[in-house]
C-alpha positions, 0 to 999 in steps of 0.5 A, spaced: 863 574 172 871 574 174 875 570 170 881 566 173 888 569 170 888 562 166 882 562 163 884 570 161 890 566 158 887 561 154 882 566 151 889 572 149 891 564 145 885 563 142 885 569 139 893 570 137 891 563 134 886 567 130 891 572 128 896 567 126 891 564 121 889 570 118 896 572 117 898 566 114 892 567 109 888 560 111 882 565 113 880 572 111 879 574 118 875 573 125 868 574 120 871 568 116 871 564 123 865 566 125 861 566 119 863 557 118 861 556 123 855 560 126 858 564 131 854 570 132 860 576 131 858 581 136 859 574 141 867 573 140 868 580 139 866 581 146 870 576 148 877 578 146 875 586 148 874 583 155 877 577 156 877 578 163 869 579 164 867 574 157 867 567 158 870 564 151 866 557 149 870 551 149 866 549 142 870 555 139 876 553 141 873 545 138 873 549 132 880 551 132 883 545 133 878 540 129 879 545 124 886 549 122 890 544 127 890 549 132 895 544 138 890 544 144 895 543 149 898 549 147 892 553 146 891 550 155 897 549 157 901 554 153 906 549 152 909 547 145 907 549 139 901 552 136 900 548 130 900 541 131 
């Protein structure tokens, strides 16, 4: 499956939003995420070696936002700040 350039854009903030939130210590790391919410780590840690061939789910960016105040639009569009 080829990913559009977009979608591998989305996915690199998905993941940059992660890392922020472990360094700013409101997770220990990707296995807190994945842990809480029931995501198989195998899954997500594919998905960030190879955004161009993994789709992301859009339920784990509904998790980012509902929960850690991600900004959709800029997780999206890249536009705006990363925290609401």
């Amino acid at each position: 499956m080829k990913i559009s350039k977009e979608g591998i854009a989305i996915t690199k903030r998905f993941f940059e939003a992660i890392d922020m939130l472990k360094a700013q210590k409101r997770i220990r790391g990707l296995k807190t995420f994945t842990r809480k919410h029931n995501i198989t780590r195998t899954n997500i840690a594919n998905v960030r070696k190879n955004p161009d061939r993994s789709v992301l789910k859009p339920e784990w960016i509904y998790y980012l936002v509902y929960d850690y105040g991600v900004s959709l639009e800029w997780i999206i569009f890249g536009e705006g700040s990363m925290f609401e």
